[in-house]
N, C-alpha and C positions, 0 to 999 in steps of 0.2 A: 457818738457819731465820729470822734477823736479816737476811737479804739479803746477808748477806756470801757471795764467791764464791771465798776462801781462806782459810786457817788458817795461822800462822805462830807455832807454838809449841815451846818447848824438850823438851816433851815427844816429842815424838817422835823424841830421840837413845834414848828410854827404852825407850817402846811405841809404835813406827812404826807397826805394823799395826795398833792403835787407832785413831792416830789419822788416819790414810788410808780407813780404813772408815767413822768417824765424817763426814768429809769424803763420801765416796760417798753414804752413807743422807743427810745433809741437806741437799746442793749437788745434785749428783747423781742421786738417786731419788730426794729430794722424799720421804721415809720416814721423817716428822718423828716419831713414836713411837716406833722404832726405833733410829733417832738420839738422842731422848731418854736414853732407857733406857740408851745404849751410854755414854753421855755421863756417866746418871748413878756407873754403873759406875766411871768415869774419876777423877772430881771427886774423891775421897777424893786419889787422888794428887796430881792438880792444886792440892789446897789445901796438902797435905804440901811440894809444889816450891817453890810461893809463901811459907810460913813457914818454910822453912828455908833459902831459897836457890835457885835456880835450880843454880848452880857447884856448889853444897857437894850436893846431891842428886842430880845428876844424875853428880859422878866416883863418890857411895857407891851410884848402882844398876851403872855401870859394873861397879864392883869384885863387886858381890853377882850380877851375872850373867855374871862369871869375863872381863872384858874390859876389866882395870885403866887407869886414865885418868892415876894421879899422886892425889897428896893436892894439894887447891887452891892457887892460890896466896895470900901474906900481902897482906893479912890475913887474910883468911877460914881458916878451921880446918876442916880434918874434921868430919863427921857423930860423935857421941858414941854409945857402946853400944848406948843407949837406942832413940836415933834410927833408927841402921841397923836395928836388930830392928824397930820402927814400918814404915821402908819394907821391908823383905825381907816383911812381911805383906802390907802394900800391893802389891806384886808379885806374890806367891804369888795372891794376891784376883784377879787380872787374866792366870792362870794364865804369868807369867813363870818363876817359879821353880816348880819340881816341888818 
């Protein structure tokens, strides 16, 4: 909706079909409302990736949507109880996990 005429995010090892549809509604169909909306749907995870990591987020959606990655490499540590239970909602939210 910025003019931009690609997306290049780590999310989409997570929720591909987000975010390729988000790319369609705002590049694409010009369905900046829509896009909006799908966007803001998104953003909860998007800020989850960003404060915990990229790596460390994205092997613990891996693992919580049964297609294990490895625990990160050092330094970086695993996602903590806490944390996976935050994303496995954020998933659920975004109808990944049933």
């Amino acid at each position: 909706m910025s003019g931009a005429v690609g997306w290049t995010t780590g999310l989409a090892n997570t929720i591909p079909r987000h975010c390729v549809k988000l790319l369609e509604l705002a590049v694409l169909e010009k369905r900046y409302d829509e896009a909006r909306e799908l966007f803001m749907k998104i953003l909860p995870l998007c800020n989850f990736y960003a404060a915990k990591s990229l790596t460390r987020a994205a092997k613990a959606a891996a693992e919580l949507l049964h297609r294990p990655l490895g625990p990160p490499r050092p330094p970086l540590l695993p996602l903590c109880e806490k944390d996976k239970e935050t994303l496995q909602a954020l998933l659920s939210s975004l109808d990944q996990i049933k």
